[in-house]
One Martini backbone bead per residue (centre of mass of N, CA, C, O) as a GRO file, in nm:
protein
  468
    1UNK     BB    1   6.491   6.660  -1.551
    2UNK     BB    2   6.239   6.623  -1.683
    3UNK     BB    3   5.945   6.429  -1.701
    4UNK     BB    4   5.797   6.448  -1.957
    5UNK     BB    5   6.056   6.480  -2.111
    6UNK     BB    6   6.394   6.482  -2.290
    7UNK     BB    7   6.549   6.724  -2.165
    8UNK     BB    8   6.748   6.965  -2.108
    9UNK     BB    9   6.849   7.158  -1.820
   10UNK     BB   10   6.943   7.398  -1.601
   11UNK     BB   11   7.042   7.425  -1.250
   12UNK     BB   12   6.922   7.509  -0.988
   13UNK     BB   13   7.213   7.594  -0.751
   14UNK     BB   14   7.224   7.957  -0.656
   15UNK     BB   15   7.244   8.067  -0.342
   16UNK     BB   16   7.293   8.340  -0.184
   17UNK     BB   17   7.617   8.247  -0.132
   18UNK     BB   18   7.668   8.207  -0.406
   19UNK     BB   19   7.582   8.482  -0.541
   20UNK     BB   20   7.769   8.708  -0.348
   21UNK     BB   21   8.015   8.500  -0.468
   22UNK     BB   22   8.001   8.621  -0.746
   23UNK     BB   23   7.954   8.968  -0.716
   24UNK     BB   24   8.217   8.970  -0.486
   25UNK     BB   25   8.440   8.785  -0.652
   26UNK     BB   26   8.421   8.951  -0.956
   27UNK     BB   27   8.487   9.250  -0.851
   28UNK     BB   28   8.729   9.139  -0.674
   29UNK     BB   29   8.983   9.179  -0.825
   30UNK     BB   30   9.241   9.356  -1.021
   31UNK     BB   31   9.168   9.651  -0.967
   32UNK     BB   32   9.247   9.695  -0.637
   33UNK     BB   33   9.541   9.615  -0.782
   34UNK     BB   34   9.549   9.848  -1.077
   35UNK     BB   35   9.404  10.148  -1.014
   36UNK     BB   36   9.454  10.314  -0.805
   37UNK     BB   37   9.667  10.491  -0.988
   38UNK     BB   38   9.528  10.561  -1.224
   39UNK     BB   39   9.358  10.735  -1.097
   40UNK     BB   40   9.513  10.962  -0.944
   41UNK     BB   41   9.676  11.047  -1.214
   42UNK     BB   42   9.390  11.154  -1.364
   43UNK     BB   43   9.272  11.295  -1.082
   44UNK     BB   44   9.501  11.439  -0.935
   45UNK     BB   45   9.388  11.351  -0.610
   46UNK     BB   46   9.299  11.200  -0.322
   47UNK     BB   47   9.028  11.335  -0.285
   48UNK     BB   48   8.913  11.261  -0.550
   49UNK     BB   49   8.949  10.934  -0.562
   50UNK     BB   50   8.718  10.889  -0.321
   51UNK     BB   51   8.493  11.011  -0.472
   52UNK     BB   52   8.524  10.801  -0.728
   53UNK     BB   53   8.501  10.541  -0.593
   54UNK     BB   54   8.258  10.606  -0.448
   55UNK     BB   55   8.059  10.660  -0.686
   56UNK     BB   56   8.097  10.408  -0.852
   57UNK     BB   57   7.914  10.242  -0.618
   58UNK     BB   58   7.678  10.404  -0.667
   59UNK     BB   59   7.625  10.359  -0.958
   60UNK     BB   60   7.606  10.027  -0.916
   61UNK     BB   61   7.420  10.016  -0.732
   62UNK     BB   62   7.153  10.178  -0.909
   63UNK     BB   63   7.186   9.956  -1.156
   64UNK     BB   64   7.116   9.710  -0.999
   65UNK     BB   65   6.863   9.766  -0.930
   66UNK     BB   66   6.759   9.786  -1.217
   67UNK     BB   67   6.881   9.470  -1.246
   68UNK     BB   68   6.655   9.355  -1.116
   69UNK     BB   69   6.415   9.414  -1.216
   70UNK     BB   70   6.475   9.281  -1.473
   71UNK     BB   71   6.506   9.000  -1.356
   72UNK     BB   72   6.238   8.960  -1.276
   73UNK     BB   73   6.072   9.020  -1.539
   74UNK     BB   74   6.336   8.882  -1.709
   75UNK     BB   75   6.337   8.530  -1.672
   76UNK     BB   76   6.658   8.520  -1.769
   77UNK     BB   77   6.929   8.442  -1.929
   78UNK     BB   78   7.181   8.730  -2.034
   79UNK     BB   79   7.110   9.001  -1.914
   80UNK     BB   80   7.141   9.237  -2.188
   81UNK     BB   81   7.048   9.066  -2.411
   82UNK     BB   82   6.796   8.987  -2.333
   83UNK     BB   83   6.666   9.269  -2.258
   84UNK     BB   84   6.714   9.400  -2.560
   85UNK     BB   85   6.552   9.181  -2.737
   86UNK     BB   86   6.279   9.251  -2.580
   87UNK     BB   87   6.311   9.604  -2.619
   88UNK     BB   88   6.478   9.661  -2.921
   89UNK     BB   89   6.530   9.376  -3.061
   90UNK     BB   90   6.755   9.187  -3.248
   91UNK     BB   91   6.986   9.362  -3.396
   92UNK     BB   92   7.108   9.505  -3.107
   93UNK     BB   93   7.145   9.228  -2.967
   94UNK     BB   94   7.362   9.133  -3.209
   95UNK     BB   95   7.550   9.408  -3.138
   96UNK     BB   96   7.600   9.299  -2.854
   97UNK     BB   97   7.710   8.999  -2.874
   98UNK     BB   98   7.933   9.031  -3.107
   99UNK     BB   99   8.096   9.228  -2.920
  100UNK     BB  100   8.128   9.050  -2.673
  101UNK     BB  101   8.231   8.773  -2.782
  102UNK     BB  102   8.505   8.952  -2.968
  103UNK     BB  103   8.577   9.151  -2.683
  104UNK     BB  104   8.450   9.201  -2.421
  105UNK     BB  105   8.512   8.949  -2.256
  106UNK     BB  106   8.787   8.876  -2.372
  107UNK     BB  107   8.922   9.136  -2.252
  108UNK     BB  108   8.836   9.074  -1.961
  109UNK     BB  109   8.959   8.779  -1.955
  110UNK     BB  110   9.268   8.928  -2.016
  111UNK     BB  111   9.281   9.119  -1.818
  112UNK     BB  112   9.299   8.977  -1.591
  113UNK     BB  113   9.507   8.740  -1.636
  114UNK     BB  114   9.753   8.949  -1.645
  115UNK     BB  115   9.741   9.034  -1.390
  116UNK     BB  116   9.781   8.730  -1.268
  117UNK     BB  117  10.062   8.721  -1.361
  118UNK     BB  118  10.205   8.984  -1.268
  119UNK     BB  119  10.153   8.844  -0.942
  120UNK     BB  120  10.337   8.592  -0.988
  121UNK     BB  121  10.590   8.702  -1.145
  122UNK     BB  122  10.701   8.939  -0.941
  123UNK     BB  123  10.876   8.797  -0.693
  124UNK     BB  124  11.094   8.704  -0.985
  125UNK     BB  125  11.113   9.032  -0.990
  126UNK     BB  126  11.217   9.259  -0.813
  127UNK     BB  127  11.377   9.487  -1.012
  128UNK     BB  128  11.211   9.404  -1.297
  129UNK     BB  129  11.038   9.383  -1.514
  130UNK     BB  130  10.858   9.125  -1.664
  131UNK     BB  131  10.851   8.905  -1.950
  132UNK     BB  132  10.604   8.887  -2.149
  133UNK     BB  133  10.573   8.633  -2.242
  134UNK     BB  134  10.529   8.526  -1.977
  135UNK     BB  135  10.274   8.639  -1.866
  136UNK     BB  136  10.111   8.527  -2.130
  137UNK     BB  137  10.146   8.244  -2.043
  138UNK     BB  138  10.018   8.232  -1.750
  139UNK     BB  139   9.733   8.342  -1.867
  140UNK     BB  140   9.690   8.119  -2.043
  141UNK     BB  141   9.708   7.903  -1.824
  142UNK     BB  142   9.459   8.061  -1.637
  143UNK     BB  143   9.253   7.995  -1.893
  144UNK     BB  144   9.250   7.711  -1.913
  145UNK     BB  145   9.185   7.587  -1.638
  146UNK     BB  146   8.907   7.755  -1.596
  147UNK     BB  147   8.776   7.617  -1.861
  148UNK     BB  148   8.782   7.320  -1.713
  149UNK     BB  149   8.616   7.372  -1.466
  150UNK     BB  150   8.345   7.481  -1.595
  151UNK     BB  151   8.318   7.217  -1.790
  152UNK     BB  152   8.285   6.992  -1.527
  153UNK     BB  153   8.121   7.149  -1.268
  154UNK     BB  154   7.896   7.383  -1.120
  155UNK     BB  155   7.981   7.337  -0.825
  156UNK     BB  156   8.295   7.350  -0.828
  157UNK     BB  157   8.291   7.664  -0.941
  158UNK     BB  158   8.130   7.773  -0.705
  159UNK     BB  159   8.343   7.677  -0.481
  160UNK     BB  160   8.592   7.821  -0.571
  161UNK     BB  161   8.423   8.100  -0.543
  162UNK     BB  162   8.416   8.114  -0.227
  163UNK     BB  163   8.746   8.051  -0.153
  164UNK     BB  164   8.810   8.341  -0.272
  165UNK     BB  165   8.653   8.493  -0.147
  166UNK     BB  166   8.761   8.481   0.077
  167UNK     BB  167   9.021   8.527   0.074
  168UNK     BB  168   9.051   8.829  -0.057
  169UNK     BB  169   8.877   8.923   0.237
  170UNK     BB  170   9.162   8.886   0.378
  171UNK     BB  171   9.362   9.079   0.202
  172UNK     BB  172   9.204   9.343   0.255
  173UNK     BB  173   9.194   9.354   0.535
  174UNK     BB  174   9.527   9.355   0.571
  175UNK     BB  175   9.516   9.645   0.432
  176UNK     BB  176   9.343   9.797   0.639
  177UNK     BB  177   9.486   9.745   0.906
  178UNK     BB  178   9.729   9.852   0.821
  179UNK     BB  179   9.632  10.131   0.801
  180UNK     BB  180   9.513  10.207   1.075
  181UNK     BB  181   9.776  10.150   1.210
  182UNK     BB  182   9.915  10.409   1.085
  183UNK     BB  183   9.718  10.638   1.111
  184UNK     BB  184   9.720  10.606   1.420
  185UNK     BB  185  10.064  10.723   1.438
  186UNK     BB  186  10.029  10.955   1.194
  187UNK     BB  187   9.995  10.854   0.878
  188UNK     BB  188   9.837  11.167   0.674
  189UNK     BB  189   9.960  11.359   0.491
  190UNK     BB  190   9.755  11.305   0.205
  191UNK     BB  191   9.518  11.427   0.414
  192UNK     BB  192   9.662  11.745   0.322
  193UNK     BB  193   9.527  11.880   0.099
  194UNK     BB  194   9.319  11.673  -0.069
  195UNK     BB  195   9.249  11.850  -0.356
  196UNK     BB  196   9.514  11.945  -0.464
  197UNK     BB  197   9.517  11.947  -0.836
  198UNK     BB  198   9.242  11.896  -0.939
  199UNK     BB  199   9.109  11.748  -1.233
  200UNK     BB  200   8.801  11.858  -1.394
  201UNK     BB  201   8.758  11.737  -1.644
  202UNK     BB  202   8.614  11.540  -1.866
  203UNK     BB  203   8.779  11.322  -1.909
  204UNK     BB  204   8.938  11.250  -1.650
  205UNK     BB  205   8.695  11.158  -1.529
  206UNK     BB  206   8.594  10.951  -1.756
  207UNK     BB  207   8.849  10.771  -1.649
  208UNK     BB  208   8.857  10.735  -1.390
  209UNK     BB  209   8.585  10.582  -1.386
  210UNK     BB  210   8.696  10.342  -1.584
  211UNK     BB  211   8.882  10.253  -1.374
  212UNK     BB  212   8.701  10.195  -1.132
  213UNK     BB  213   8.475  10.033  -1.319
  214UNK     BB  214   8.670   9.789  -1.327
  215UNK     BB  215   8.662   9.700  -1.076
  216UNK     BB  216   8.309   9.670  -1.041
  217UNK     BB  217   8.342   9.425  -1.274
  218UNK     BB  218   8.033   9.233  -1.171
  219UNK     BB  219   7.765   9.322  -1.086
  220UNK     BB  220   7.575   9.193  -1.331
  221UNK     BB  221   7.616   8.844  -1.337
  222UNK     BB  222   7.328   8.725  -1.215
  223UNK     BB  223   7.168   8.820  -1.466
  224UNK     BB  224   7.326   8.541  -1.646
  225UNK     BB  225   7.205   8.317  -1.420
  226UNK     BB  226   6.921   8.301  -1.355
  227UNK     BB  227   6.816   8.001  -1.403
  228UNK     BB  228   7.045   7.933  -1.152
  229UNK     BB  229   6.846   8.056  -0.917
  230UNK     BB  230   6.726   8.072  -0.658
  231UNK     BB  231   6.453   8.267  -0.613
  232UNK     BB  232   6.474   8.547  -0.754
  233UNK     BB  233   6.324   8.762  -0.666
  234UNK     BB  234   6.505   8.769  -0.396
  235UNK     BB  235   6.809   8.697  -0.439
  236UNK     BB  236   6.892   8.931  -0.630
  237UNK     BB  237   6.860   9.169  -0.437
  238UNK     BB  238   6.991   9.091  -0.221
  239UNK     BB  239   7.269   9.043  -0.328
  240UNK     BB  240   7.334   9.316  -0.437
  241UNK     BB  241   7.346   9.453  -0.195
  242UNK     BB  242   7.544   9.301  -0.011
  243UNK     BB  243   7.784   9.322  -0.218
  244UNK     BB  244   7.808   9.618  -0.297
  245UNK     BB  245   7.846   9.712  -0.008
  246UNK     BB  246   8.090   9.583   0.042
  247UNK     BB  247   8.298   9.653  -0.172
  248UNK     BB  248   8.284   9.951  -0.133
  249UNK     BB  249   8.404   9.952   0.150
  250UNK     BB  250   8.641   9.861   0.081
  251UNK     BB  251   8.778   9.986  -0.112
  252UNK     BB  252   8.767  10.282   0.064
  253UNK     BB  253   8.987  10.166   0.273
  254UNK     BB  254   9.205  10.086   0.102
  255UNK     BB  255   9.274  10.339  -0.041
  256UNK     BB  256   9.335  10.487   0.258
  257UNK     BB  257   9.600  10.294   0.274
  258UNK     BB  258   9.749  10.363   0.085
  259UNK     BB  259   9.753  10.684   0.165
  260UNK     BB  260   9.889  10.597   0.436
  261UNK     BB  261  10.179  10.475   0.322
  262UNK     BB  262  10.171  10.622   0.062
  263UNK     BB  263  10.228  10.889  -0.170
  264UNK     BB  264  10.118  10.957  -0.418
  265UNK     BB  265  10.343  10.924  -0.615
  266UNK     BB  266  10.439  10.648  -0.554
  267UNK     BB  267  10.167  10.540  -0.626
  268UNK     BB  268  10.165  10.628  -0.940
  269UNK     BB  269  10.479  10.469  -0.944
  270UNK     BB  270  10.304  10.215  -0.945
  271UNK     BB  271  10.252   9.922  -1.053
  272UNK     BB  272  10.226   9.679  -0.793
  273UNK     BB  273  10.055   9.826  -0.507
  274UNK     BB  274  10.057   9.611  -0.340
  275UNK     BB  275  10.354   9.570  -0.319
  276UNK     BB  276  10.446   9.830  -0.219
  277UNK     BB  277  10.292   9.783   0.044
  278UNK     BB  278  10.422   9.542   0.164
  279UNK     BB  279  10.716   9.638   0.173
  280UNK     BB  280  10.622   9.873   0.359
  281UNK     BB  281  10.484   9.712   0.599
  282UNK     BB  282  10.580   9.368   0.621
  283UNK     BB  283  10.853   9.335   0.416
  284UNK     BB  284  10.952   9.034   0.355
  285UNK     BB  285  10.636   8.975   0.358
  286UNK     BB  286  10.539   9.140   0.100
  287UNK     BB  287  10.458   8.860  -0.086
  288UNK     BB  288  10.186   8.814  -0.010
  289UNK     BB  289  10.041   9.065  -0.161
  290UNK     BB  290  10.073   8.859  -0.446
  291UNK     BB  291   9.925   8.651  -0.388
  292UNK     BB  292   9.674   8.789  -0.300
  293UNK     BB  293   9.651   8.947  -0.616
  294UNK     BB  294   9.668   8.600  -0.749
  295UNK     BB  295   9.395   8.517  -0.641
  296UNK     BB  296   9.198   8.729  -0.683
  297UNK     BB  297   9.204   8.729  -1.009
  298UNK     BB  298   9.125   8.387  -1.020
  299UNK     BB  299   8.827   8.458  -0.905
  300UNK     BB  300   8.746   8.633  -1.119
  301UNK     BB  301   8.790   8.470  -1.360
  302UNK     BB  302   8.576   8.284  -1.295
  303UNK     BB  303   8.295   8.449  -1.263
  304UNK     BB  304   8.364   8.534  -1.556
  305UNK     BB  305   8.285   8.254  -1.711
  306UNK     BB  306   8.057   8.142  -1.586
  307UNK     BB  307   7.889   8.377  -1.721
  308UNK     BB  308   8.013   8.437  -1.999
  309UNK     BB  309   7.890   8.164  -2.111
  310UNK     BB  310   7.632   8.202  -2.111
  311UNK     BB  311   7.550   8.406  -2.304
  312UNK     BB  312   7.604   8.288  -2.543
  313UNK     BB  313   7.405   8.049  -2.519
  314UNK     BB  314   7.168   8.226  -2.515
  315UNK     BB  315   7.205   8.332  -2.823
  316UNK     BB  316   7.197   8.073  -2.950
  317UNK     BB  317   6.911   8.007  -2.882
  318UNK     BB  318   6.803   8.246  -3.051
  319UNK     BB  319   6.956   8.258  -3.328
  320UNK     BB  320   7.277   8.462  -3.273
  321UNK     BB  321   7.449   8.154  -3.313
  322UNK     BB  322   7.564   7.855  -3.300
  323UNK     BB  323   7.423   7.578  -3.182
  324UNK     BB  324   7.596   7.488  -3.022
  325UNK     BB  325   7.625   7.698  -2.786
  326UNK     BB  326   7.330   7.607  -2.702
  327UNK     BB  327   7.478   7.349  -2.554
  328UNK     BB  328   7.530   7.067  -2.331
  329UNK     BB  329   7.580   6.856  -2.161
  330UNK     BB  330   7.479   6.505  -2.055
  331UNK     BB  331   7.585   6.500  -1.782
  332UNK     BB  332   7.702   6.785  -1.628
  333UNK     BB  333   7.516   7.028  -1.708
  334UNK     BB  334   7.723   7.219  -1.932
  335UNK     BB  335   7.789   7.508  -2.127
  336UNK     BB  336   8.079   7.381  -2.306
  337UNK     BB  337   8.096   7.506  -2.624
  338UNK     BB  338   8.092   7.836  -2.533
  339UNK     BB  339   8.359   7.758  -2.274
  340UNK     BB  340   8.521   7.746  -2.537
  341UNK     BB  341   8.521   7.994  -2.719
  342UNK     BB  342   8.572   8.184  -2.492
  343UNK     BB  343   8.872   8.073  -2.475
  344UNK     BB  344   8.988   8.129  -2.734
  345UNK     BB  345   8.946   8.441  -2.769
  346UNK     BB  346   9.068   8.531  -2.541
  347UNK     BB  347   9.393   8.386  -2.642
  348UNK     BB  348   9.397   8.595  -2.876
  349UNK     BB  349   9.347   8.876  -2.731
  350UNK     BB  350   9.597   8.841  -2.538
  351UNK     BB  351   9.841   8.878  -2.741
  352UNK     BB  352   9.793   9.231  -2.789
  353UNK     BB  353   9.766   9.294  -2.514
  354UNK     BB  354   9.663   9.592  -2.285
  355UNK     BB  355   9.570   9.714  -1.998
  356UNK     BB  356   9.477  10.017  -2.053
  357UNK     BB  357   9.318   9.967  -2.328
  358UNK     BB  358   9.117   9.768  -2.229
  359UNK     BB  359   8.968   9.918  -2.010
  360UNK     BB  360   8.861  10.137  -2.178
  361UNK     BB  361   8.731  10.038  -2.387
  362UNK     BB  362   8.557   9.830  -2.252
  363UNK     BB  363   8.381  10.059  -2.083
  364UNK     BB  364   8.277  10.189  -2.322
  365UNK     BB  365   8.120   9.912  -2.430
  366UNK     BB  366   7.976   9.889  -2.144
  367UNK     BB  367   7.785  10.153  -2.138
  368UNK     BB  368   7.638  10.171  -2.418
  369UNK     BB  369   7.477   9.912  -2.319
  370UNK     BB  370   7.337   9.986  -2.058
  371UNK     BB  371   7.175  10.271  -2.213
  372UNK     BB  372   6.989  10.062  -2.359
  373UNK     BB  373   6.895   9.901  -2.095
  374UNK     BB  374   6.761  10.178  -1.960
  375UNK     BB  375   6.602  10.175  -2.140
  376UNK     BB  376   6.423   9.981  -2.177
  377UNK     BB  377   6.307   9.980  -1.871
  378UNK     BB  378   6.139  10.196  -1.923
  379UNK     BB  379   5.969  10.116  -2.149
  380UNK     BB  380   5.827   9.899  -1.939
  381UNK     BB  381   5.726  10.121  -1.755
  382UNK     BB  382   5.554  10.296  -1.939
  383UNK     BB  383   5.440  10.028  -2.188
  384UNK     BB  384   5.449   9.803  -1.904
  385UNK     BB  385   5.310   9.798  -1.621
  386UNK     BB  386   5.125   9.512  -1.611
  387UNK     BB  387   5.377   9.364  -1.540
  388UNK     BB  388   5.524   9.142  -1.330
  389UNK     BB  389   5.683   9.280  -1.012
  390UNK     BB  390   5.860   9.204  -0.723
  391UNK     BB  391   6.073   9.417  -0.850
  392UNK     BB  392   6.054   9.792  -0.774
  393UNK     BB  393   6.213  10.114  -0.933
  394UNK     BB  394   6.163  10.374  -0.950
  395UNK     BB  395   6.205  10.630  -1.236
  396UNK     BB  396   6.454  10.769  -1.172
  397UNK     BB  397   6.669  10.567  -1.186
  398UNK     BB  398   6.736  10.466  -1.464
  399UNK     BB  399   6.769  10.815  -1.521
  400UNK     BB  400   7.034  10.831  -1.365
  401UNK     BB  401   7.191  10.621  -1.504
  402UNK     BB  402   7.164  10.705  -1.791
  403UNK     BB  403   7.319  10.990  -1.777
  404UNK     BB  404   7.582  10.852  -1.693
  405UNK     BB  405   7.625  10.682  -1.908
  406UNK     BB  406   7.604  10.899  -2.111
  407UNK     BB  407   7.873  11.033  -2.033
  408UNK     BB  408   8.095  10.783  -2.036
  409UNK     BB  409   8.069  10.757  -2.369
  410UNK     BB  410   8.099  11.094  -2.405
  411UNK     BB  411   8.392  11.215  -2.242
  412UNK     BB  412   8.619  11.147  -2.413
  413UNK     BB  413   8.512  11.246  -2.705
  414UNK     BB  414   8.486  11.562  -2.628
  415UNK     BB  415   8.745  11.665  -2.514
  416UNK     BB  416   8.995  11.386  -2.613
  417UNK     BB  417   9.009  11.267  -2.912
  418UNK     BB  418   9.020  10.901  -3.031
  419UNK     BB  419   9.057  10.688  -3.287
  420UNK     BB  420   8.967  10.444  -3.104
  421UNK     BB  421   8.699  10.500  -3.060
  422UNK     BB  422   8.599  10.456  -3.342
  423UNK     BB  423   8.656  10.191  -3.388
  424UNK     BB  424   8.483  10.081  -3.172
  425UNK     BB  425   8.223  10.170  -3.315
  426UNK     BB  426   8.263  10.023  -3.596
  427UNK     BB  427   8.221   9.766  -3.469
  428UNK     BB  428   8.020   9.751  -3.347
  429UNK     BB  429   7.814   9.822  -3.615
  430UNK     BB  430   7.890   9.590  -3.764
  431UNK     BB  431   7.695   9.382  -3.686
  432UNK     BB  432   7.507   9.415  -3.900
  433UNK     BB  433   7.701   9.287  -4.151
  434UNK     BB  434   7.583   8.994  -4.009
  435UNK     BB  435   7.285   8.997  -3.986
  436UNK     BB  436   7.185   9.023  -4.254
  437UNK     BB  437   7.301   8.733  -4.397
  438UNK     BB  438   7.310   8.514  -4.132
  439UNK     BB  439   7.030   8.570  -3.985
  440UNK     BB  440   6.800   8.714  -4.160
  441UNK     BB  441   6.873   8.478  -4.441
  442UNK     BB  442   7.018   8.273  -4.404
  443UNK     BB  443   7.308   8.181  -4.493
  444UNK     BB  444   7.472   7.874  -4.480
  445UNK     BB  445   7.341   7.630  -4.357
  446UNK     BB  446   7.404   7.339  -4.419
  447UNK     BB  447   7.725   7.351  -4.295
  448UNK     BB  448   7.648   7.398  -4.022
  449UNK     BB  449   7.488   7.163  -3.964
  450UNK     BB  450   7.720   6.932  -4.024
  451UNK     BB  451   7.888   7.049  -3.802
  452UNK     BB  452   7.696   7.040  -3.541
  453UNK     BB  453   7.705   6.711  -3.541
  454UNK     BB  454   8.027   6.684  -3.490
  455UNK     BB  455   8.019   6.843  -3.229
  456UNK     BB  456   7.809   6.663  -3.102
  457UNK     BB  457   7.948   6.410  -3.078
  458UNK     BB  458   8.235   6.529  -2.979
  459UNK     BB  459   8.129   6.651  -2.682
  460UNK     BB  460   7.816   6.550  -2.563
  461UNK     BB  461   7.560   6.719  -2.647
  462UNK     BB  462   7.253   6.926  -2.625
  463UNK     BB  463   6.953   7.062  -2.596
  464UNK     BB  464   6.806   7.348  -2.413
  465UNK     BB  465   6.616   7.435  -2.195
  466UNK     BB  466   6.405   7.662  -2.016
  467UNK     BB  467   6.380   7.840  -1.725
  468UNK     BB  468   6.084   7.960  -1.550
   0.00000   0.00000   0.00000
């Protein structure tokens, strides 16, 4: 509570260890046990999928640098959307929260659900897939519990989150020694002429990109809950750095076992990487490496809610989503009408869910808003230098990371043109068609208001102030 107001605000409660196991508890999720198959199918090669993964990891450093600058010059929660809003105007920053809330979260929030599912009911199919109703139904289940823990208690969210990052680097580990006990034993065949057959065109590196930066997905987290961050000017690059290239390390270690365990062909033609691996190396144990992977996949989707849910409020604040959503519980603070919304949307988007088109999808509209925020940075270092900056990165990176954005987002589309990726871009572009008359003209306030009033009672929750 503030001392000299009576208003609600969010308590700074995030410390570096808390930090670090949102950034690579929420990046270690499903992807490192759903991609790996992926990303070599599509560049053809494993030396060629090593060097993608890599890559991956260096241009996720670059950019985290460039949003560590962002997020100490703009201390406030809500990331992209703040950044876009401070730098390119309301318009941009509607076209991107719109997007967000309608599709990007909740895509991944259901992709990453249904892998937590295909690996909790792998177990009790071993001969043949899994009944997709009950994976979507077991989804469902994991996605409901996940959003009544983060809106109980903020800290019990991420004593969670520290739990599975715990675990996970643990599955992984167990993955990695398995790898390196085989490589010394000589089982190296696939890494024999490994870059043989590699395809070089531009869509396949950038679908490549795409599944491999799906696993990386969540290096930005810090930056959604900047105001709940303890001393943010140190921890958020220190964060930055300590979890991500340990994630980039482990990943690389990872896929080095998966290829020396099974053969490309093996690996390509595995539904869930994780078990495969299990069954060839632990054998009976096999089953634990289902468990590490739906494990894994849980708290990956806690990091996703923790932050996801923050987006949304921090946009209510601003005036461009329905006040309800910019409120916290008056006992509890935490923005729960947010982190129910985010609910609610995620199992809808669930219902007619496929795990690589919400992937391609998701990967091409989150580089797309990238590239606005990266013009953003660049615009306040050239056209507000004076600006206080605790922590700042050359202008060569913004630039680099901008033009592999930019590549990310026409990859797709130059090579091997999609009518699905245009359905994509006029969703973008239809926020417009919304903020024009709801946003920018305020059409049915009245109604608004007195809906606001009904849930603000049935809720228990009350208006937040901003922490600077």
């Amino acid at each position: 509570m503030d001392k000299k107001t009576e208003k609600l605000s969010l308590k700074r409660e995030v410390g570096l260890a808390g930090a670090v196991s949102l950034i690579a508890g929420t990046m270690i999720g499903s992807g490192i046990f759903m991609s790996p198959q992926t990303v070599l199918y599509t560049i053809g090669s494993p030396g060629a999928s090593l060097v993608v993964w890599a890559c991956c990891g260096v241009l996720v450093i670059l950019a985290s640098f460039c949003y560590a600058e962002l997020g100490t010059v703009i201390q406030e929660s809500g990331g992209e959307y703040i950044y876009i809003l401070r730098t390119s105007g309301p318009v941009v920053a509607f076209m991107l929260i719109f997007s967000s809330v309608l599709f990007v979260r909740p895509a991944g929030v259901a992709g990453i659900a249904l892998s937590f599912a295909q690996y909790v009911v792998a177990p009790f199919y071993p001969e043949c897939p899994p009944p997709e109703l009950l994976v979507k139904c077991v989804a469902a289940v994991a996605i409901i519990t996940l959003a009544t823990v983060n809106c109980l208690n903020v800290r019990f969210s991420m004593s969670v989150q520290v739990f599975f990052m715990v675990a996970k680097v643990l599955a992984l580990a167990v993955i990695i020694i398995g790898g390196v006990v085989m490589l010394i034993r000589g089982h190296n065949e696939s890494f024999k002429d490994s870059f043989a057959n590699t395809n070089v065109g531009i869509n396949p590196i950038g679908i490549a990109f795409y599944q491999g930066l799906w696993s990386y997905d969540g290096w930005n987290n810090l930056n959604y809950v900047t105001e709940e961050l303890k001393r943010p000017e140190v921890n958020l690059p220190r964060a930055v750095v300590i979890a991500i290239s340990l994630v980039t390390g482990l990943y690389l270690l990872v896929n080095v076992s998966y290829l020396t365990v099974m053969t490309p062909k093996e690996l390509m033609s595995s539904s869930a990487v994780a078990v495969t691996w299990g069954n060839k190396v632990l054998g009976s144990w096999g089953w634990i490496m289902s468990v590490a992977a739906a494990l894994s996949a849980f708290g990956s989707l806690n990091g996703t809610f923790f932050s996801g849910g923050r987006v949304c409020f921090v946009a209510a604040r601003e005036g461009h989503m329905p006040d309800i959503l910019s409120m916290a519980h008056v006992h509890r603070l935490t923005p729960s009408p947010a982190l129910i919304f985010t609910t609610i949307v995620s199992l809808v988007v669930l219902i007619p869910g496929d795990f690589q088109s919400i992937v391609n999808f998701f990967s091409f509209t989150a580089w797309f808003f990238y590239a606005i925020t990266l013009s953003g940075l660049l615009y306040l270092k050239i056209k507000k230098p004076e600006l206080p900056r605790p922590y700042r990165v050359p202008i060569i990176l913004p630039i680099l990371v901008l033009i592999a954005a930019v590549f990310l987002v026409l990859a797709p589309i130059i090579d091997n043109p999609q009518i699905e990726y245009l359905y994509v871009t006029l969703f973008i572009f239809s926020g417009i068609l919304i903020y024009i008359p709801f946003i920018h003209y305020r059409l049915c306030p009245g109604l608004l208001t007195r809906l606001t009033v009904l849930l603000q009672l049935f809720l228990e929750v009350a208006p937040v102030e901003k922490n600077l």
